[in-house]
PDB file of N, CA, C and O in Angstrom:
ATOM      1  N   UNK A   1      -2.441 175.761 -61.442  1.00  0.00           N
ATOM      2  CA  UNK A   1      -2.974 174.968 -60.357  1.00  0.00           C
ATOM      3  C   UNK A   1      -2.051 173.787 -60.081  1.00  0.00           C
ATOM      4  O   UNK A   1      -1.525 173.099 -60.956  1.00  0.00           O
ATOM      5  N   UNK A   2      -1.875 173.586 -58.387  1.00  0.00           N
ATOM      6  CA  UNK A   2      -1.126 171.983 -58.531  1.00  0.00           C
ATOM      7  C   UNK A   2      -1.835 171.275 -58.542  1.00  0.00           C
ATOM      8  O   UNK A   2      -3.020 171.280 -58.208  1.00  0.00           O
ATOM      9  N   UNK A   3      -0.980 170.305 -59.069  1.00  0.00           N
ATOM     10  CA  UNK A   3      -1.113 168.643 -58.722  1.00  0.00           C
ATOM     11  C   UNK A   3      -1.166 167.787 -57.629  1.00  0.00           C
ATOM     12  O   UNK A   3      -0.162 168.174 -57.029  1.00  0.00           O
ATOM     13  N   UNK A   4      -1.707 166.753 -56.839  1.00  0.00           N
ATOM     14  CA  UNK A   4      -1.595 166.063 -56.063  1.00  0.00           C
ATOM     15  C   UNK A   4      -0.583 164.865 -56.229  1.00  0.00           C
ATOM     16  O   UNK A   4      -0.766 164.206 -57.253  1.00  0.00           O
ATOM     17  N   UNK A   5      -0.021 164.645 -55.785  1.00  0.00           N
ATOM     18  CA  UNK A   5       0.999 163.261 -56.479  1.00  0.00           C
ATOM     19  C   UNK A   5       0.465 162.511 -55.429  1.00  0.00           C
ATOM     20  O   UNK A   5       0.337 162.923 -54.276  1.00  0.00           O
ATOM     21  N   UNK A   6       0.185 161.506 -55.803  1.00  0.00           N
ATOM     22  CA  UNK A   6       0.106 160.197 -54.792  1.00  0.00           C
ATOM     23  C   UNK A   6       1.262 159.659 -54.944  1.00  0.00           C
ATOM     24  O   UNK A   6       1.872 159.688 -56.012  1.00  0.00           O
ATOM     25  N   UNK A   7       1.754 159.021 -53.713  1.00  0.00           N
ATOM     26  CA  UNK A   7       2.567 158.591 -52.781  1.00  0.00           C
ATOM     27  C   UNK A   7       2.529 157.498 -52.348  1.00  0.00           C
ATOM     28  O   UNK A   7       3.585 156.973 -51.995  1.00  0.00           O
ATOM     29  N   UNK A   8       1.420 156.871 -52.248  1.00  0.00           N
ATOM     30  CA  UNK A   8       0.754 155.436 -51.785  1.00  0.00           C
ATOM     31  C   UNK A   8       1.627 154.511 -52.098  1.00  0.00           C
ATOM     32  O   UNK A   8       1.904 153.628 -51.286  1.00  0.00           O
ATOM     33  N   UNK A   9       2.198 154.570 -53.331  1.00  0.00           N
ATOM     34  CA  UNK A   9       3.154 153.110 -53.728  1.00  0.00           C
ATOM     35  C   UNK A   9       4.698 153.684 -53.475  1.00  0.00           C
ATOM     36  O   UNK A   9       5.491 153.376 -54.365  1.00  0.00           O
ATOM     37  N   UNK A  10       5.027 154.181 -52.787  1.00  0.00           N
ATOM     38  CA  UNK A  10       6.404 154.819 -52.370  1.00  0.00           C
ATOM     39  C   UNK A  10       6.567 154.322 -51.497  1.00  0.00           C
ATOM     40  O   UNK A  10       5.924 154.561 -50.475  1.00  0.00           O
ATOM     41  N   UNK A  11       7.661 153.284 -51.597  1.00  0.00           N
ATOM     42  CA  UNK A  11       7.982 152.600 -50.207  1.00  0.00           C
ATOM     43  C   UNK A  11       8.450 153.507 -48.614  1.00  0.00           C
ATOM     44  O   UNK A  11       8.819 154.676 -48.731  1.00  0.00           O
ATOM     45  N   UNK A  12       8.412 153.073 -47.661  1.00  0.00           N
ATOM     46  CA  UNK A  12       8.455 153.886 -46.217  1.00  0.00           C
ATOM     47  C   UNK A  12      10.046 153.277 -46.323  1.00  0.00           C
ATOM     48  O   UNK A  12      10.360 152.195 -46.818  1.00  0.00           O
ATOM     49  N   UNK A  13      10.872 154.193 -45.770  1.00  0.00           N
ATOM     50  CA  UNK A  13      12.297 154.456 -45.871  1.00  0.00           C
ATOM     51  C   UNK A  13      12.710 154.372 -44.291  1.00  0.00           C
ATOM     52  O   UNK A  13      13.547 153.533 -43.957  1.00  0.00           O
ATOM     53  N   UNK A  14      12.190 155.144 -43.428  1.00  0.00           N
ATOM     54  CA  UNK A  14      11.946 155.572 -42.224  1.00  0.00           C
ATOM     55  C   UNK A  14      11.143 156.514 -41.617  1.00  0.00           C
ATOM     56  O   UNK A  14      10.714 157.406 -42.349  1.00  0.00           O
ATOM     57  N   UNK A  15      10.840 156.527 -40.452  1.00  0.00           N
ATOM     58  CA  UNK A  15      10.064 157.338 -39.736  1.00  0.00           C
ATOM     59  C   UNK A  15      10.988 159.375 -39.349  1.00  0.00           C
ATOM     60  O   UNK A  15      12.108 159.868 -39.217  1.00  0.00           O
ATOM     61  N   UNK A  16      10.354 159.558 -39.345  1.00  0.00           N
ATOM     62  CA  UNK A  16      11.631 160.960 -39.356  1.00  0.00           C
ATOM     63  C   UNK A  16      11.086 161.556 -37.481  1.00  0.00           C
ATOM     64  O   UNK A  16       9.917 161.873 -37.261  1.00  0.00           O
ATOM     65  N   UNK A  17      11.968 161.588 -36.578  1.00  0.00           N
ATOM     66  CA  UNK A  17      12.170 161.697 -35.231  1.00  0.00           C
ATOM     67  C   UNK A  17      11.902 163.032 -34.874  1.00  0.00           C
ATOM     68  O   UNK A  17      10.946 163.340 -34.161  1.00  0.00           O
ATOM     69  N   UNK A  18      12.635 163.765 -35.300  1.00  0.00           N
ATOM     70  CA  UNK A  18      12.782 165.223 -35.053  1.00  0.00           C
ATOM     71  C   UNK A  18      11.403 166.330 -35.483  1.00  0.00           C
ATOM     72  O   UNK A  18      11.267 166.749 -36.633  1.00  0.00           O
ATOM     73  N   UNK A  19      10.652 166.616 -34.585  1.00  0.00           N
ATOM     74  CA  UNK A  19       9.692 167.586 -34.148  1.00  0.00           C
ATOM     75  C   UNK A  19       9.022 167.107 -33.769  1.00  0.00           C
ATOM     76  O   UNK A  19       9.091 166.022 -33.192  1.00  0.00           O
ATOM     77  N   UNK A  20       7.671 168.111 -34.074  1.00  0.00           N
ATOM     78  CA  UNK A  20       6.649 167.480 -33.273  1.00  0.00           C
ATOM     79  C   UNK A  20       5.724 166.938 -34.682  1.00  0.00           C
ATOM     80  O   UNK A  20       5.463 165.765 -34.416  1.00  0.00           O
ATOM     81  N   UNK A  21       5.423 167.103 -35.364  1.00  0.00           N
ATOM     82  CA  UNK A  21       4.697 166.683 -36.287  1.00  0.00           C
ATOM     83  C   UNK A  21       5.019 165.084 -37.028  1.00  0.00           C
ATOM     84  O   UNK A  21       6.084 164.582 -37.390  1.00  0.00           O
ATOM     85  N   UNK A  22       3.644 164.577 -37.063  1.00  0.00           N
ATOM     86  CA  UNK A  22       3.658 163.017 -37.758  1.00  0.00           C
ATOM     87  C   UNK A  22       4.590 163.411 -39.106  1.00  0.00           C
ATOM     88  O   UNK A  22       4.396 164.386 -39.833  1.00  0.00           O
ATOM     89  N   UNK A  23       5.711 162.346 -39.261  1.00  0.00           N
ATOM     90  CA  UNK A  23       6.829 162.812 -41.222  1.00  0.00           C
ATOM     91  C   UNK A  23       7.188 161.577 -41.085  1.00  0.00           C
ATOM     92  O   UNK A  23       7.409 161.220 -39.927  1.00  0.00           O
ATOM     93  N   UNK A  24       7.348 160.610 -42.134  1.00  0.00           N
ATOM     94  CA  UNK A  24       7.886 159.735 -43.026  1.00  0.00           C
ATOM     95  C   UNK A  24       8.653 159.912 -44.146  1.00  0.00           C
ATOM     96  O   UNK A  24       8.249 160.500 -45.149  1.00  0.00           O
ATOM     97  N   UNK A  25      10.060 159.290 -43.988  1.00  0.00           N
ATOM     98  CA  UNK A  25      10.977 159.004 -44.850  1.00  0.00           C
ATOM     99  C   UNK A  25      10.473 158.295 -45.491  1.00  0.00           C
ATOM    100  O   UNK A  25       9.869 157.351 -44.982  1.00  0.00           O
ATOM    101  N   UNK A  26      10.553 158.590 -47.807  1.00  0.00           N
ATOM    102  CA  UNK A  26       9.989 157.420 -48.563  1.00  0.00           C
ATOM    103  C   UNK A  26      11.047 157.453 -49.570  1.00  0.00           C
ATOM    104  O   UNK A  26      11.836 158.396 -49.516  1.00  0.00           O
ATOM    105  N   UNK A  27      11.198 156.489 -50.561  1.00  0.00           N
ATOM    106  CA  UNK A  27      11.818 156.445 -51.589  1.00  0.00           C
ATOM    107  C   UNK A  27      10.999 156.534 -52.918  1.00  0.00           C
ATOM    108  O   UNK A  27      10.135 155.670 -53.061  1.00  0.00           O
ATOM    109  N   UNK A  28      11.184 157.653 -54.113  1.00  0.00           N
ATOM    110  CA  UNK A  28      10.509 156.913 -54.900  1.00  0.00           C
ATOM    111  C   UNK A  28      11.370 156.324 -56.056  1.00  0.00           C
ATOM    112  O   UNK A  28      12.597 156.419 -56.014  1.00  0.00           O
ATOM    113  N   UNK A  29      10.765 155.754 -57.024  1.00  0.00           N
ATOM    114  CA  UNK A  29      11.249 155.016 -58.133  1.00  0.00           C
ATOM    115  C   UNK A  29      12.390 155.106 -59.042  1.00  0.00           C
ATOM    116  O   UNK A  29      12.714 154.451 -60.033  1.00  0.00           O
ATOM    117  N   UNK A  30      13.139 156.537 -58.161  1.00  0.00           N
ATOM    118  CA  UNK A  30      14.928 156.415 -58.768  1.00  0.00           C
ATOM    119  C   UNK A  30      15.610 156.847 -57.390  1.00  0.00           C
ATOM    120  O   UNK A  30      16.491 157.687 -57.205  1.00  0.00           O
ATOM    121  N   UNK A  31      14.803 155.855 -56.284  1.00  0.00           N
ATOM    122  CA  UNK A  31      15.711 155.455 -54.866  1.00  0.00           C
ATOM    123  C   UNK A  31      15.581 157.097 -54.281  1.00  0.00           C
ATOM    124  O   UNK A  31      15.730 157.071 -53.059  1.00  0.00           O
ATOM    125  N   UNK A  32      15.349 158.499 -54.784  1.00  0.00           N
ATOM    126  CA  UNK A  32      15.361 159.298 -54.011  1.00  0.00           C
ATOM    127  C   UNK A  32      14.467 159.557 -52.693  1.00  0.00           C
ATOM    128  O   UNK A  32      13.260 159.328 -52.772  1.00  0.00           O
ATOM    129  N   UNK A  33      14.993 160.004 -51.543  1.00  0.00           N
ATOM    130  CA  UNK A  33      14.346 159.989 -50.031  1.00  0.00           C
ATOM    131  C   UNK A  33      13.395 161.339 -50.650  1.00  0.00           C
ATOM    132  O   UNK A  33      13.645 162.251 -51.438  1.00  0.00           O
ATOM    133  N   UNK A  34      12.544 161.059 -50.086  1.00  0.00           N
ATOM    134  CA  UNK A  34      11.311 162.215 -49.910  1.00  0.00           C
ATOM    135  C   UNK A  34      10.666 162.476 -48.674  1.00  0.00           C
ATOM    136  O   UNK A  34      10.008 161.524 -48.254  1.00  0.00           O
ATOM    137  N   UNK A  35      10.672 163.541 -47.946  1.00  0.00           N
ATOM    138  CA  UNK A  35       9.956 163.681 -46.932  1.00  0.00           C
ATOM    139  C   UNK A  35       8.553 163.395 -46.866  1.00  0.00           C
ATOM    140  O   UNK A  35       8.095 164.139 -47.733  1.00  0.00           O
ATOM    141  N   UNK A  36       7.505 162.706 -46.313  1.00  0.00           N
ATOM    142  CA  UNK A  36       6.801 162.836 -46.335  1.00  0.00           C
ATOM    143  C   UNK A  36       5.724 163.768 -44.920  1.00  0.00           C
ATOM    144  O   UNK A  36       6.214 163.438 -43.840  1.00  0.00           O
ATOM    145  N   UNK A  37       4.862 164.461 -44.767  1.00  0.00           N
ATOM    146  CA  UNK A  37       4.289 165.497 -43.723  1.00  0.00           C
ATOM    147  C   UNK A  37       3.064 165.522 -44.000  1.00  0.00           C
ATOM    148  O   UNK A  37       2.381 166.029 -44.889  1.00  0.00           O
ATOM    149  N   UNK A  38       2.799 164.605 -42.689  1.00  0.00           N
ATOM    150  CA  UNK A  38       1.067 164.771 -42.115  1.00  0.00           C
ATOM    151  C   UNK A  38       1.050 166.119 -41.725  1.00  0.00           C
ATOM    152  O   UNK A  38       2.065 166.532 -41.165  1.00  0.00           O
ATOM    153  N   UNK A  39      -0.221 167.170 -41.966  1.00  0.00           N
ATOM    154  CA  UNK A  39      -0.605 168.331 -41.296  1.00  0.00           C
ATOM    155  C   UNK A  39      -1.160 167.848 -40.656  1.00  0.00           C
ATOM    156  O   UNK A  39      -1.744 166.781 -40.845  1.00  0.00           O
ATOM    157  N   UNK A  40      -1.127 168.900 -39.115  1.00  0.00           N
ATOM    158  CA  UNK A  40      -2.142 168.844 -38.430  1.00  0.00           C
ATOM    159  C   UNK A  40      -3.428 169.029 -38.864  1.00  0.00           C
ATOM    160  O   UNK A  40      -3.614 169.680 -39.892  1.00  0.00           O
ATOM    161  N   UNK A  41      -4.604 168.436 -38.083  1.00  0.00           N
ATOM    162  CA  UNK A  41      -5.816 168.565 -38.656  1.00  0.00           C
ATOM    163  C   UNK A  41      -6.350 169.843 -38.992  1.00  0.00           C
ATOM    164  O   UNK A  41      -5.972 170.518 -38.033  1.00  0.00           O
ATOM    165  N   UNK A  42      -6.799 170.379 -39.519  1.00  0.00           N
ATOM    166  CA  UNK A  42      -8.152 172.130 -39.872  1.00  0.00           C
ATOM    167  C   UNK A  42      -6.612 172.803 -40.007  1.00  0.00           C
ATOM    168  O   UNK A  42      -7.213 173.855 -39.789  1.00  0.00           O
ATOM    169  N   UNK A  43      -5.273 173.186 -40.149  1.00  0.00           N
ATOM    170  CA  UNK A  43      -4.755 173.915 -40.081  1.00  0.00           C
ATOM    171  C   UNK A  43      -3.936 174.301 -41.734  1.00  0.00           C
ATOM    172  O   UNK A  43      -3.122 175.220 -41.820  1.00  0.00           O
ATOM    173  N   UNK A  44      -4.225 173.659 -42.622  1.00  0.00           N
ATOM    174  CA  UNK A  44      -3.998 174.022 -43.943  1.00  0.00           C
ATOM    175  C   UNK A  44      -2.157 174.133 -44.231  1.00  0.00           C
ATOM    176  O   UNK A  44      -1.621 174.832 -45.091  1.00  0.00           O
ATOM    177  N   UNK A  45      -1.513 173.294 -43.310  1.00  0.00           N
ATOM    178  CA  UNK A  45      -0.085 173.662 -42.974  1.00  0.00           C
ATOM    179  C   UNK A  45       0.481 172.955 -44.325  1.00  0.00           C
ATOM    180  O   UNK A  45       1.629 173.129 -44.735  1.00  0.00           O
ATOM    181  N   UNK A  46      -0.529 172.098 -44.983  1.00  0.00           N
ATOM    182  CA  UNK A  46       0.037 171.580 -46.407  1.00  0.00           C
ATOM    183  C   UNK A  46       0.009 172.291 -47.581  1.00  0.00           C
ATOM    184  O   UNK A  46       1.035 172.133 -48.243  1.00  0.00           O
ATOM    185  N   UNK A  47      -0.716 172.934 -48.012  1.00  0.00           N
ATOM    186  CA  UNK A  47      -0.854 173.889 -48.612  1.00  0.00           C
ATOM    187  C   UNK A  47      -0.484 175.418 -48.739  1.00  0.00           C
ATOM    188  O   UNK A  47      -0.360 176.198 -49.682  1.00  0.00           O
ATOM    189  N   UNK A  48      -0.343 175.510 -47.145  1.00  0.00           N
ATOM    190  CA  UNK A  48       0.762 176.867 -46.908  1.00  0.00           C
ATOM    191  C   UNK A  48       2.420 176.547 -47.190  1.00  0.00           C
ATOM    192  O   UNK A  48       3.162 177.530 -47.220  1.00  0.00           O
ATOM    193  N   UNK A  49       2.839 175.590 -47.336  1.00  0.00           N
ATOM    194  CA  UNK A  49       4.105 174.609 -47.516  1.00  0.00           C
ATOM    195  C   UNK A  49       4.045 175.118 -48.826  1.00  0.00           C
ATOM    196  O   UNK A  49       4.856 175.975 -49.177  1.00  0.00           O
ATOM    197  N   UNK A  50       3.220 174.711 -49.556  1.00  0.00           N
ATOM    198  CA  UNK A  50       3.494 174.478 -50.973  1.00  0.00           C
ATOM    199  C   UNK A  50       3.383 176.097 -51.354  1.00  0.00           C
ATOM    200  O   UNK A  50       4.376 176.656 -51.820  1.00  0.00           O
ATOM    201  N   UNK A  51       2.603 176.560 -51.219  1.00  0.00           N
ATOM    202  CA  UNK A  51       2.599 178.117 -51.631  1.00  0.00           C
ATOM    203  C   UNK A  51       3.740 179.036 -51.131  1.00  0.00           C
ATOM    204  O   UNK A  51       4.154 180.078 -51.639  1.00  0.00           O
ATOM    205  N   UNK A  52       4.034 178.572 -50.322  1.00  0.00           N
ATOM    206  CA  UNK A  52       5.554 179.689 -49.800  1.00  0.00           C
ATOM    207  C   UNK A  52       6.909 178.773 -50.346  1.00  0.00           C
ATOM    208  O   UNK A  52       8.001 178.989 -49.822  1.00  0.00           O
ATOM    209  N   UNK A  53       6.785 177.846 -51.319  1.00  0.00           N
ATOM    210  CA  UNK A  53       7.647 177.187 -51.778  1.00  0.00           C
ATOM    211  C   UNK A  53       7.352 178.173 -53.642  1.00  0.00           C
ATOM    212  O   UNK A  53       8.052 178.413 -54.626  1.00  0.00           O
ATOM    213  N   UNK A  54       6.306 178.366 -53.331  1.00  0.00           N
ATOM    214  CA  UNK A  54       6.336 178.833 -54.736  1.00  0.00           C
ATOM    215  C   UNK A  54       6.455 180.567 -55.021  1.00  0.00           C
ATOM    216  O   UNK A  54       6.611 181.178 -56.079  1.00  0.00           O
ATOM    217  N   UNK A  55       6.283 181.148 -53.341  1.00  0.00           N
ATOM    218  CA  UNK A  55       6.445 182.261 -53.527  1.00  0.00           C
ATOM    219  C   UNK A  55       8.302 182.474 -53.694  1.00  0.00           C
ATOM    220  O   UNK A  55       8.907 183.223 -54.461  1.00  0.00           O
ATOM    221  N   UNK A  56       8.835 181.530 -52.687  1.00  0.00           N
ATOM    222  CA  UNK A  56      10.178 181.691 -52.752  1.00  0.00           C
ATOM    223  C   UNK A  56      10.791 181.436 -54.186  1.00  0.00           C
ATOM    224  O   UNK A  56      11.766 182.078 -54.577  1.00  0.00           O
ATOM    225  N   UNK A  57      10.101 180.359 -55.037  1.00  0.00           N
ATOM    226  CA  UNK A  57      10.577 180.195 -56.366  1.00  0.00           C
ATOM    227  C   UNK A  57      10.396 181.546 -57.246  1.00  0.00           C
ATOM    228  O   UNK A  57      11.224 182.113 -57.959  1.00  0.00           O
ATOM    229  N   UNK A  58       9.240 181.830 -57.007  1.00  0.00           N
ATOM    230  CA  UNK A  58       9.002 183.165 -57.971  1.00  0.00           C
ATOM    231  C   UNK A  58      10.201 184.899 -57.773  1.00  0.00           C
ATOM    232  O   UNK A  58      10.553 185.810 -58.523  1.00  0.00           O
ATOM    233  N   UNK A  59      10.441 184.487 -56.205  1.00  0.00           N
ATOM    234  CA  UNK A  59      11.153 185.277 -55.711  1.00  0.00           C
ATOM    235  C   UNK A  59      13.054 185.262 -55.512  1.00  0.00           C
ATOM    236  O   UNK A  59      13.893 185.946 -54.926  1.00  0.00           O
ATOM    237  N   UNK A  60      13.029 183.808 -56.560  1.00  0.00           N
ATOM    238  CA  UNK A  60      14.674 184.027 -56.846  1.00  0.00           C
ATOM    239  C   UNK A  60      15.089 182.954 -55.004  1.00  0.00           C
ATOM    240  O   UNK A  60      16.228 182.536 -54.797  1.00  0.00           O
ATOM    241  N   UNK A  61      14.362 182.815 -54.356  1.00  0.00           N
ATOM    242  CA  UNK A  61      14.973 182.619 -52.585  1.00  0.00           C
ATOM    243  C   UNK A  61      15.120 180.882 -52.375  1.00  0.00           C
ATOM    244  O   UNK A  61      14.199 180.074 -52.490  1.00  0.00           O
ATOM    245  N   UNK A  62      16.276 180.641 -52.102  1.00  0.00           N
ATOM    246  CA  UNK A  62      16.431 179.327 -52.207  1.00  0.00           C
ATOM    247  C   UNK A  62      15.437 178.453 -51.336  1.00  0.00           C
ATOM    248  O   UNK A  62      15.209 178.973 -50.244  1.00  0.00           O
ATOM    249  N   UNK A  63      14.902 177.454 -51.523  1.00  0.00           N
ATOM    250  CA  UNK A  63      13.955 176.867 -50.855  1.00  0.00           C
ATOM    251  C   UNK A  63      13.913 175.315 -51.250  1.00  0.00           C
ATOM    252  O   UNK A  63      14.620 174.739 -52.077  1.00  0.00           O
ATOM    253  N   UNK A  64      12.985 174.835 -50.510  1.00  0.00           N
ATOM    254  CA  UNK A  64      13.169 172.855 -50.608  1.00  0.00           C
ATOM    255  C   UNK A  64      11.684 172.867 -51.186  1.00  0.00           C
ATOM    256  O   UNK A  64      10.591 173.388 -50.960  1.00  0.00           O
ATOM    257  N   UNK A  65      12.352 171.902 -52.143  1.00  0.00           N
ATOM    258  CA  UNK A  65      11.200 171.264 -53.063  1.00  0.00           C
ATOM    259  C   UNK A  65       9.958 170.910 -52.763  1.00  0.00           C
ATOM    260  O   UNK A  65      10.064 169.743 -52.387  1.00  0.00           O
ATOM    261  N   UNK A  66       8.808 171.233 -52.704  1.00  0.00           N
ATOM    262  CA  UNK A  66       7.699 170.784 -51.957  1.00  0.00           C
ATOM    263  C   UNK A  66       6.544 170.676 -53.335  1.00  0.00           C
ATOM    264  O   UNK A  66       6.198 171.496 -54.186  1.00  0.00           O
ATOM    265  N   UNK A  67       6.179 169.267 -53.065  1.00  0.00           N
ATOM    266  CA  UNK A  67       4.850 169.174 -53.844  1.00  0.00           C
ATOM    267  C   UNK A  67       3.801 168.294 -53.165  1.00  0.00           C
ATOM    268  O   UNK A  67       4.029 167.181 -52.691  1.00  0.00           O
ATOM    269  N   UNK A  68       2.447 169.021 -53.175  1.00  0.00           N
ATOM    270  CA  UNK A  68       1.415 168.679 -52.676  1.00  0.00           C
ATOM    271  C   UNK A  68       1.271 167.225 -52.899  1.00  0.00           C
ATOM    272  O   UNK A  68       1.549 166.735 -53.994  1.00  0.00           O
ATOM    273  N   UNK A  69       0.812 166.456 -51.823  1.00  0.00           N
ATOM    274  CA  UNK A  69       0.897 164.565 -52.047  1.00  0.00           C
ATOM    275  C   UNK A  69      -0.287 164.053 -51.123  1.00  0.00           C
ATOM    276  O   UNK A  69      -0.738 164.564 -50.098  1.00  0.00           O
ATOM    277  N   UNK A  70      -0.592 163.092 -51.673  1.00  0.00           N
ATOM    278  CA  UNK A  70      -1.672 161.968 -50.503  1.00  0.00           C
ATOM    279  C   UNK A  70      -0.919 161.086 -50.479  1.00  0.00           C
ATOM    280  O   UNK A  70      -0.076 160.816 -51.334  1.00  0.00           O
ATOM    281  N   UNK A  71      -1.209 160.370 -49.194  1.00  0.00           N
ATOM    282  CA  UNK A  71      -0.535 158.606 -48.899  1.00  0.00           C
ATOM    283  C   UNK A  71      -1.384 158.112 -48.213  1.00  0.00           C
ATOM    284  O   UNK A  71      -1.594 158.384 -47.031  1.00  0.00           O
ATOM    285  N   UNK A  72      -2.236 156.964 -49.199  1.00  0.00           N
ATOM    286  CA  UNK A  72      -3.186 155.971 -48.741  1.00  0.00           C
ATOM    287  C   UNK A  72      -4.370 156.733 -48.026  1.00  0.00           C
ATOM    288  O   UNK A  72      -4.712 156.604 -46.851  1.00  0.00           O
ATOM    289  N   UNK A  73      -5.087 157.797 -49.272  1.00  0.00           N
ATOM    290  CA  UNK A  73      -5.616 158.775 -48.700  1.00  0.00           C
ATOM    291  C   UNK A  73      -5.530 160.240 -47.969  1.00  0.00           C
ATOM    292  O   UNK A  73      -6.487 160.997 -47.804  1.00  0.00           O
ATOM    293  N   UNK A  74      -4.017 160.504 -47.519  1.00  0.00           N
ATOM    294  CA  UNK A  74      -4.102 161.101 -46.215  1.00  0.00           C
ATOM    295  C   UNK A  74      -3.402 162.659 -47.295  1.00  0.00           C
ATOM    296  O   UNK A  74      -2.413 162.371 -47.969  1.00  0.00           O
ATOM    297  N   UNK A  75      -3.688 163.496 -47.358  1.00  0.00           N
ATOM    298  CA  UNK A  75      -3.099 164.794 -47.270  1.00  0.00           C
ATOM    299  C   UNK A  75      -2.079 165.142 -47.120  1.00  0.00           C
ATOM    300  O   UNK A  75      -2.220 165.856 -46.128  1.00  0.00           O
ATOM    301  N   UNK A  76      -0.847 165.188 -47.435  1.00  0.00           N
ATOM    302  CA  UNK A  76       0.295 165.963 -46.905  1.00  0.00           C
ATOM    303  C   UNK A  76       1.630 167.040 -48.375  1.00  0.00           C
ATOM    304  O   UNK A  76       1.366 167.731 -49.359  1.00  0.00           O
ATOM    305  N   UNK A  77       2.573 166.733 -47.909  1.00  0.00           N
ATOM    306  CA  UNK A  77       3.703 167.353 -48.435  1.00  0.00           C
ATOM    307  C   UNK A  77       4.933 166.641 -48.648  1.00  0.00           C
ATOM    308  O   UNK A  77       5.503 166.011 -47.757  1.00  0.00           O
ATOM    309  N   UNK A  78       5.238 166.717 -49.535  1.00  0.00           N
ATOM    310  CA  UNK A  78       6.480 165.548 -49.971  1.00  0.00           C
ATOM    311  C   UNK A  78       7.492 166.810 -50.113  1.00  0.00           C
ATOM    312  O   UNK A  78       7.017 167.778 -50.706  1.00  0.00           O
ATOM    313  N   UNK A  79       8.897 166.930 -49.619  1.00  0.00           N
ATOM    314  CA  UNK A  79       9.999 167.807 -49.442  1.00  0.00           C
ATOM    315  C   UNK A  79      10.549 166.468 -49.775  1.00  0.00           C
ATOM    316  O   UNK A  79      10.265 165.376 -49.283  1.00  0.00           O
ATOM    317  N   UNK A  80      11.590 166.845 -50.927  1.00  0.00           N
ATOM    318  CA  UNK A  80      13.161 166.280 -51.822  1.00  0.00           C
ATOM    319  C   UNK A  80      14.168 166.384 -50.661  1.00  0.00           C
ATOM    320  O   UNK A  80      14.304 167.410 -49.995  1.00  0.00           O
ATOM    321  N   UNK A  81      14.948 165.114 -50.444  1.00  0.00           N
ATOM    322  CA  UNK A  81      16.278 165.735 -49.317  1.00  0.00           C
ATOM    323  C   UNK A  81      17.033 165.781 -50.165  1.00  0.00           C
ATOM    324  O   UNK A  81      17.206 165.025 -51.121  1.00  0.00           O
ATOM    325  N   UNK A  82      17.640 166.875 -49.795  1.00  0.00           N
ATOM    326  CA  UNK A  82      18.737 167.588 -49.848  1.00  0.00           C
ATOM    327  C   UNK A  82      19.970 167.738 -49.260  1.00  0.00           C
ATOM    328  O   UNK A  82      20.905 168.504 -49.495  1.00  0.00           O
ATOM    329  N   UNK A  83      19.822 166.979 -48.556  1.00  0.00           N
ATOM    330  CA  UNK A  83      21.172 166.511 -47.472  1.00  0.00           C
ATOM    331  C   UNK A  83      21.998 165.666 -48.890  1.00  0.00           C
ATOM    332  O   UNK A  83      23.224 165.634 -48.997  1.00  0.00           O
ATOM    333  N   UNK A  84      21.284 165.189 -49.637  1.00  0.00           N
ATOM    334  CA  UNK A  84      22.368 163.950 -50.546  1.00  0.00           C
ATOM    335  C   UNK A  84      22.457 164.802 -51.764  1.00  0.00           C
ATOM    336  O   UNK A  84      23.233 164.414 -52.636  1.00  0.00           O
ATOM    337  N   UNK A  85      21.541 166.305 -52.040  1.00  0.00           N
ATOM    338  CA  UNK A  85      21.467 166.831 -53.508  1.00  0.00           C
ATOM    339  C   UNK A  85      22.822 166.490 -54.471  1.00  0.00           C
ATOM    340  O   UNK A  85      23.961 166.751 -54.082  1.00  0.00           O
ATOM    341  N   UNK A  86      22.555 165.918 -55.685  1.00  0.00           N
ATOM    342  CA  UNK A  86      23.531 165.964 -56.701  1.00  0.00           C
ATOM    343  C   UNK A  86      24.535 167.116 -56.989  1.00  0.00           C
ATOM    344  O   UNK A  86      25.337 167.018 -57.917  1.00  0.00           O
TER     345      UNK A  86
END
């Protein structure tokens, strides 16, 4: 079963521009950017995130880090960037 990580004390980095969906840039506590992703409302788009992150893990298929998160209450998906990966 996952985990929820709260997010709440992760500072806001920036707002992220590109689509249509509410996402926040955050940092957490060793400076790494994390996506953060409001779902739309009734549509479970956070949880389908995380499960096709884990089908791709199980399946060898490269994929972006996704773990289930709240911020200040709210539901979403935290994605690792990878634009800077080590």
């Amino acid at each position: 079963m996952r985990s929820i990580e709260d997010v709440t004390s992760w500072p806001s980095y920036t707002e992220e521009q590109v689509g249509s969906k509410r996402k926040l840039w955050l940092l957490d506590e060793d400076r790494v950017r994390w996506l953060f992703k409001y779902p739309r409302p009734s549509t479970g788009e956070h949880w389908a995130e995380a499960v096709a992150a884990d089908v791709a893990s199980l399946l060898g298929i490269p994929h972006a880090f996704i773990h289930l998160a709240q911020r200040a209450g709210e539901l979403g998906t935290v994605s690792r960037d990878f634009t800077n990966w080590p």
